[in-house]
N, C-alpha and C positions, 0 to 999 in steps of 0.2 A: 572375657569381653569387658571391656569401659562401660560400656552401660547396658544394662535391660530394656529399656523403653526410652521411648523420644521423648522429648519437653511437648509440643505441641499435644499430644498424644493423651495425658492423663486428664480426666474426669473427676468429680463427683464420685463414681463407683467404685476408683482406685485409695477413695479414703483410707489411711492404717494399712496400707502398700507400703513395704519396704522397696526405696529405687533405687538403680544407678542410674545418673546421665551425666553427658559431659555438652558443653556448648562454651560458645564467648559470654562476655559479659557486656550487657546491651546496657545498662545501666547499673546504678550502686544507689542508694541512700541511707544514711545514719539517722539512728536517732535513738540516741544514747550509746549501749552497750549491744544494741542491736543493729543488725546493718540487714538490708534487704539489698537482693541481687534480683534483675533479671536477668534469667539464664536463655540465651537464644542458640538454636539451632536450625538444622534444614526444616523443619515440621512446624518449628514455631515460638514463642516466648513460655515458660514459665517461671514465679514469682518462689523467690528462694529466701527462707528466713533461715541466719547467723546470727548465733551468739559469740560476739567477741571475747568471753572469757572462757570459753569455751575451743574454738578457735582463733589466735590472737592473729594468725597470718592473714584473717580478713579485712585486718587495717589498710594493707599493703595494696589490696589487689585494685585494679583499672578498668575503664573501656577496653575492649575486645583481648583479655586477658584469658584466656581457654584454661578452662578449669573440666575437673571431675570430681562428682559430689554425690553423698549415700545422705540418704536420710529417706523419712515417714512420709507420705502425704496427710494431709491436716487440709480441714474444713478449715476458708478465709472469712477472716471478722467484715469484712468489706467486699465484697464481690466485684471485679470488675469487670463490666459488660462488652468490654469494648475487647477484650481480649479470650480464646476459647475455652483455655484453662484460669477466665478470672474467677470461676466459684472454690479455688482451691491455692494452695501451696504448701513449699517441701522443707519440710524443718530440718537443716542438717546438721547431720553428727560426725561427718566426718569429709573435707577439704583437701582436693590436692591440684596444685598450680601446675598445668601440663606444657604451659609458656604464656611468657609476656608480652608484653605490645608497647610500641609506641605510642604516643598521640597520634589518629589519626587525622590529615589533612580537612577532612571534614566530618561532622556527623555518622555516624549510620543510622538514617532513620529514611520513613517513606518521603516525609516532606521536606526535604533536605534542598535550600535554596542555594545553596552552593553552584560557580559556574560548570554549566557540562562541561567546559573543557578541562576545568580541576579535575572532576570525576573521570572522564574519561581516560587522564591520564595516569591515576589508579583505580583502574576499573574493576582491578582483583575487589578491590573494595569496596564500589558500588555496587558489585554482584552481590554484598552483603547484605544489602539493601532486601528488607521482606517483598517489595512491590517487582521487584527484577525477579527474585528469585519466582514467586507466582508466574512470572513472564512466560520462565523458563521450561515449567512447570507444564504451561497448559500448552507452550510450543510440541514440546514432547508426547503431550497426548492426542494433540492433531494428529502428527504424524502415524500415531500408534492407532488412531480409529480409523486414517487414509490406508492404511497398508490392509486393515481386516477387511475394510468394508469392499478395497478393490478386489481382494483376492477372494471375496465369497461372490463375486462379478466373473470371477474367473480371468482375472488380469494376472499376467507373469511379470513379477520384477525383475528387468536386465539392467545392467550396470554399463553405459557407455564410454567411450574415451571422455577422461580429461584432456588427456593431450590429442588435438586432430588439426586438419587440414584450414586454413585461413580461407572462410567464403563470405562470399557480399553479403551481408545481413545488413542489421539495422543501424548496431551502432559500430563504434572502431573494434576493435580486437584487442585484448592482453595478447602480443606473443612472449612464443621464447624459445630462445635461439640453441638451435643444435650444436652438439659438440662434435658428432662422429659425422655429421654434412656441412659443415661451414659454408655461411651465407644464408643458412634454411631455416625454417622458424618454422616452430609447431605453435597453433593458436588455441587456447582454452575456450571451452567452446561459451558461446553466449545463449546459446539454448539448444539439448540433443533433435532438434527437429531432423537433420538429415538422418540420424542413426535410427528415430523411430519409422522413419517413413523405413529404411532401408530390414527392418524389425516386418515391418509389414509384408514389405516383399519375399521377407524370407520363408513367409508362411504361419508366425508368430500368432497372429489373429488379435490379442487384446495383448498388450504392453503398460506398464508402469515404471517408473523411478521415481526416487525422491534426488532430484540431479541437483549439483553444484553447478550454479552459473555465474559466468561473470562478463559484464560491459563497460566498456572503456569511455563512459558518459559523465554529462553534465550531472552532478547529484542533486537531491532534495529532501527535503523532512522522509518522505518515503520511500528512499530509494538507496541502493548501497552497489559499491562496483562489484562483490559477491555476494550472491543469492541464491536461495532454494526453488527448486520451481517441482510442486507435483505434475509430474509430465506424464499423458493417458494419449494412449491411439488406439484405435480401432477399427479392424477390417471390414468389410461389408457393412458398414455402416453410414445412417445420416444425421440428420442433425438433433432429430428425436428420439434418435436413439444417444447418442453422447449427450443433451441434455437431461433425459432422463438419469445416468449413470451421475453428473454432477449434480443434481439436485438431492438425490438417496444420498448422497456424500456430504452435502451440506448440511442437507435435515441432519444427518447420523450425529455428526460435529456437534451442530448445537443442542444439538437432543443431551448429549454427551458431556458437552462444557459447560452451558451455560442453565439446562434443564426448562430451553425453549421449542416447542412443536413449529418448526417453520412450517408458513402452509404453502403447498407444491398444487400446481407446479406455477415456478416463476412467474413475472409478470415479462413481456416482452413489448419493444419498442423498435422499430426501424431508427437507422442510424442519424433519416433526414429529420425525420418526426421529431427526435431527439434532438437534434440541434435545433432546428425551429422553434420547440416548446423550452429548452434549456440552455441552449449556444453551445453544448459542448456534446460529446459520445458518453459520461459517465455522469449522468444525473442522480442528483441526491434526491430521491421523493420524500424525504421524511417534509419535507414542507411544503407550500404550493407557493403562489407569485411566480408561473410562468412567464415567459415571454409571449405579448399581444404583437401581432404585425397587424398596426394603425396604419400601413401604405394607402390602402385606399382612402382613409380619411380626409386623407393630405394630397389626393389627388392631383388638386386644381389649385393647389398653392403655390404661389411664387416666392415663398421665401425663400433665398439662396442656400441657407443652411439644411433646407429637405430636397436638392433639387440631382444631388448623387442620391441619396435616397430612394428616387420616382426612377432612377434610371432602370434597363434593366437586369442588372447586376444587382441593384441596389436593393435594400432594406430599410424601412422604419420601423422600429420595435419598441416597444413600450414594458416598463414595469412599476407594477401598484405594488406599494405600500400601508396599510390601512391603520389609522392612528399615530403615525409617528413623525408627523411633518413638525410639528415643535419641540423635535430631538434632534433636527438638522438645520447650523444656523449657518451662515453664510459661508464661515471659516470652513466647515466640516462641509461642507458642499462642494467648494474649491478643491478641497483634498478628493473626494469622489474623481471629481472632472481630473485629474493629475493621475490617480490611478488609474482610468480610464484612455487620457491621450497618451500617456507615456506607456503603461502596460502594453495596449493592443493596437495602437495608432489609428485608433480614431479622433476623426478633428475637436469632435466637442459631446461635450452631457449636456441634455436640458433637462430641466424640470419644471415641475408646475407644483403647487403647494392647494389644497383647497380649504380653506380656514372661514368659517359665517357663510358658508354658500357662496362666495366667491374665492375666486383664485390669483394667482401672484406667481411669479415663475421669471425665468430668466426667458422664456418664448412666450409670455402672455402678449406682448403687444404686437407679435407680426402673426399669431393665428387668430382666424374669423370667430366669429360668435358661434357660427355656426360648424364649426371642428371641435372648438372647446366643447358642445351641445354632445355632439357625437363621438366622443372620447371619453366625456364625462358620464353617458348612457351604455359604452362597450364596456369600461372599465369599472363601473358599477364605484365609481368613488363618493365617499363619505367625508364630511369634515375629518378633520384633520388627517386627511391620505396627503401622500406624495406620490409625486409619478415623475418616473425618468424616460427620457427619450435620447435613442440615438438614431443616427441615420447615417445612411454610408453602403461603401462595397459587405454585400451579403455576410462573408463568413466572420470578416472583421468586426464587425455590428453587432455580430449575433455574438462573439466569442467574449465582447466586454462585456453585454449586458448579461451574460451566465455569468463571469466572472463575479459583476458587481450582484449578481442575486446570489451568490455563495457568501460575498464577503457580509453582504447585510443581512444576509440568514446566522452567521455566525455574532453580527453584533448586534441585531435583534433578539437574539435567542428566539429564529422562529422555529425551531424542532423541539416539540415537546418533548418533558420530561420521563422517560419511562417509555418514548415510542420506543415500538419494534423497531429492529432493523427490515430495511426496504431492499430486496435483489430486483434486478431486471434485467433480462437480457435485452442485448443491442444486435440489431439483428440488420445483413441488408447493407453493409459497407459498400461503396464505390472500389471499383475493382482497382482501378487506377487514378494518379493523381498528377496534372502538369507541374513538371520542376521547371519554373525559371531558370536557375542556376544551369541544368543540362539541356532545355529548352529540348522536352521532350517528354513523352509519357512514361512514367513510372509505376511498378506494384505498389498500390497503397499498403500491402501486408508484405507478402514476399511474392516471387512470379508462378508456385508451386500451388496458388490456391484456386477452387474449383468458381468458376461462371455459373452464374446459372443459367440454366438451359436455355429460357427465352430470351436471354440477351446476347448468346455466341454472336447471332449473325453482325453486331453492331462496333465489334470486336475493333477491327482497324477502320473504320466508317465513320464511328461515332461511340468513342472510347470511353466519354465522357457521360455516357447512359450506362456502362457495365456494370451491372452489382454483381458482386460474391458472395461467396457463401463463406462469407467468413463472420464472427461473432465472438460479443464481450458478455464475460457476465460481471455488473457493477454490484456494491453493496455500497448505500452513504455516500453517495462520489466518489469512491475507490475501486479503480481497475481490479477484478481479484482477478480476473483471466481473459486470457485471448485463444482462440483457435479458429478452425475451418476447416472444411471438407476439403480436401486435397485432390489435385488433378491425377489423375493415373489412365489417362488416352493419349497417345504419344503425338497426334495428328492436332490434338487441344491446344497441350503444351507448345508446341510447334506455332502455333496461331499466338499464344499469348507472347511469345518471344519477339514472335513478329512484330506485336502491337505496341511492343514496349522498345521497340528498335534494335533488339539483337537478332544477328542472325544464329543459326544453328552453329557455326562454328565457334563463335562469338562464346554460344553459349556455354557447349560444350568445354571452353576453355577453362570458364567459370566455375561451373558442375563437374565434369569428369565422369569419373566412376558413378558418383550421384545417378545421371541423366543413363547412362549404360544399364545399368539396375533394371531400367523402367521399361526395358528390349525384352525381360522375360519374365511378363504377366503380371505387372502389379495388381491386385485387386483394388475396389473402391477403400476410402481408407480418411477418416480423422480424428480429432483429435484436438485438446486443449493443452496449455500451461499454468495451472493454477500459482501466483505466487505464496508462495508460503510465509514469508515474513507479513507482509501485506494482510494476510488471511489472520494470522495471528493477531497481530496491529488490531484490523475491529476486533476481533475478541476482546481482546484486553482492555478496547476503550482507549487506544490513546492516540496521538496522532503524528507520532514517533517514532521511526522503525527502530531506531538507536533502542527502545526500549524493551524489544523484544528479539536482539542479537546479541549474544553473550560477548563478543568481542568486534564491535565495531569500528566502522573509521568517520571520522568527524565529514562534513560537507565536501571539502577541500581535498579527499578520499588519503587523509592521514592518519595512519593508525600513532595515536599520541602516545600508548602507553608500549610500544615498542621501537617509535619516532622512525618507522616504517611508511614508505621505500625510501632507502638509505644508498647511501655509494656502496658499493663493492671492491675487492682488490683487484688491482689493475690486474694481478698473473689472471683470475679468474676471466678477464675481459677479453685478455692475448689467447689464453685455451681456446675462448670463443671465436676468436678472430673479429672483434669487436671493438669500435673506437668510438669515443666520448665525444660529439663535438659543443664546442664550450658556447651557451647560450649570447647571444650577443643581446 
């Protein structure tokens, strides 16, 4: 073997230990006759003392030069605390150069301000990075505490097609085109949902994978066109029962990673509740400064800028601030209002300032004494608060002022230091949602998902009262999963098709085999997709999924360090019976 022990690895107790290890060289320093190395590998740094008359080859060596080294451990004159083996280092007696290196394009180090896209395009290299590799680390033991904790559940892991059939989901489709059918494309699937549901029918009872997915979408800091999704269904089941299963899952994790007792069970929120108190479905609770609806306040005013508002579609909503009105001066106000009307197309931000017991605002002069009275009593404001107001159609109203309570949470710093992380489920979705664009009712989720009981009858009546049983569980304002109770009454499904304006043939067209399945005996049946990078993601504390995928592709979904998707050769395009048409 090249070595005995890892670098990370020796202690204190290993004093007067003969070692081998080998690692790169993270650093060098001279001073004199003596040159120190830090020696890094998977496990960790340790601190290497060379005598150059000794060994004269240590003049030679570099950054990430991979060496193999024998020597003693020895008690250090200097401890360094910052590092696991700073009470120690290896005095060696013997050197050997396993390969050399170039200068690398950048550092390897954790705070490495180098552009992502340098890194990304030697990413071999930034995975050298100790902060990546921890990334990697604890990706790996999710997965490994998901597989025990499901399988003493009595979950079976099945492995479904990558390659399957192109169905209406959510977002476009990866395909790829047949060789031995020309014309026909197999699409990679964007989530095993039909193969679990069709897992259930088969009499399976609880199902698991760790699945590969992939969507043909707009990307974002959180999001990649392939991703992992821990995927759970189960038979005869409801929704306290699959919540249960992911909560012991969650606890298990952090019990595991992070050596936190989450307390169980969840906190849960209806989907309106939630949008009303936060404007969006994945609220961050680590802080407060909900959203106030001041409507009635404003009742009897004629100002024209509250008078969509008063409609009744409309919203007033209000968010306090407390203490920071003179950290926002005109300029920085202006930029609010700009991310505000251009973000989510609302016409305007007000605010009001309260500084000496009076106030100052860009709507102090068209509200009464007597609104100011009773805004300033709902909202419990104190010198130096701020308060913003918008007004407008409901969802647009409420979707800025969450926006702007995340962005001022973030540049407030109003999440304490050291909070816990915050879960909750969102519970109670609208079954369906009107599309403009097809001018007609749509699945808010997919059209597979179960009604709840007391709302069937309102189904094609009054579509716009149906809730589901469909459900998010958030951590931090991050989606970590989605799922729902699943329909399995053929006479149900039938009605939801209706409601969304397909007929049975229609549908049938759509589904196939799917909808055939469900002719012999589905049982009751759901089921979540936990995302896995995501899930990682909080762990690690960052707010970068790039930093917890070993090979990512930048925004713009280009993989830089392979300058992937690329052309191919024509013959391979004619095999397919495939032609290029050229972007005009």
């Amino acid at each position: 073997m090249l070595r005995n022990r890892e670098n990370g690895s020796l202690r204190k107790e290993d004093i007067g230990k003969s070692v081998q290890l080998v690692g790169w060289v993270h650093t060098r320093r001279n001073f004199g006759s003596m040159v120190f190395v830090d020696l890094r590998d998977c496990s960790g740094l340790v601190q290497l003392v060379i005598q150059e008359e000794d060994i004269p080859e240590v003049k030679d060596i570099r950054s990430e030069y991979v060496l193999q080294v024998e020597g003693k451990v020895a008690l250090r004159k200097d401890s360094n605390p910052k590092l696991e083996t700073g009470d120690i280092e290896v005095l060696v007696s013997k050197m050997c150069v396993l390969n050399t290196a170039k200068t690398t394009p950048f550092p390897i180090k954790d705070d490495c301000d180098s552009l992502e896209e340098t890194r990304l395009q030697y990413r071999y290299l930034d995975l050298k990075r100790p902060i990546l590799q921890k990334n990697l680390m604890l990706r790996a033991k999710v997965k490994s505490v998901a597989r025990r904790v499901l399988e003493e559940e009595g979950f079976l892991e099945v492995d479904t097609p990558t390659l399957a059939r192109s169905t209406p989901e959510g977002a476009r489709d990866y395909l790829v085109p047949s060789r031995i059918y020309p014309g026909k494309f197999w699409a990679l699937p964007q989530s095993p949902q039909i193969y679990k549901q069709l897992c259930m029918i088969a009499g399976l009872d609880k199902y698991y994978q760790i699945a590969r997915c992939y969507r043909d979408e707009d990307l974002r800091a959180d999001r990649q066109p392939e991703f992992n999704q821990i995927d759970i269904e189960m038979s005869f089941a409801d929704e306290e029962d699959i919540f249960a299963v992911v909560e012991k899952l969650m606890k298990t994790i952090w019990q595991e990673t992070k050596g936190i007792d989450l307390k169980t069970p969840f906190k849960r929120i209806s989907y309106f509740d939630s949008l009303n108190r936060f404007g969006c479905d994945k609220p961050d609770l680590r802080f407060g400064n909900e959203i106030q609806n001041v409507k009635d306040i404003f009742s009897k005013s004629d100002f024209v800028g509250f008078q969509e508002g008063l409609s009744v579609k409309g919203v007033i909503g209000a968010l306090y601030f407390e203490n920071v009105a003179d950290k926002y001066s005109r300029k920085t106000l202006d930029q609010l209002q700009e991310f505000v009307r251009h973000g989510f197309g609302v016409k305007a931000l007000a605010y009001l300032k309260k500084e000496n017991n009076a106030y100052t605002g860009s709507i102090r002069k068209v509200i009464s004494e007597e609104e100011l009275k009773s805004l300033d009593e709902r909202l419990q404001v104190q010198n130096n608060g701020l308060i913003f107001i918008i007004s407008g159609i409901k969802n647009h109203s409420l979707s800025a002022l969450g926006a702007l309570r995340v962005r001022l949470g973030k540049e407030l710093n109003l999440v304490p230091k050291g909070e816990n992380d915050h879960f909750v489920w969102i519970t109670d979705f609208p079954m369906f949602e009107y599309s403009e664009e097809e001018q007609r009712w749509v699945a808010t989720h997919h059209p597979f998902t179960a009604i709840r009981e007391q709302d069937i009858p309102y189904m094609t009546s009054n579509p716009e009262r149906v809730l589901s049983r469909a459900y998010d569980l958030v951590l931090n304002g991050y989606e970590l999963l989605s799922g729902s109770i699943r329909i399995h009454d053929q006479a149900l499904q039938a009605k939801v098709f209706e409601a969304i304006g397909l007929t049975l043939e229609q549908a049938k067209e759509k589904f196939g085999f799917f909808l055939e399945a469900f002719q012999y005996g589905a049982p009751p049946h759901g089921g979540v997709g936990i995302g896995l990078e995501r899930l990682v993601m909080c762990l690690a504390g960052t707010d970068n999924i790039r930093d917890v995928v070993a090979f990512p592709t930048t925004n713009s979904s280009m993989d830089l360090m392979s300058q992937s998707p690329n052309v191919v050769d024509t013959k391979q395009l004619d095999i397919l019976g495939i032609a290029v048409k050229e972007e005009k």
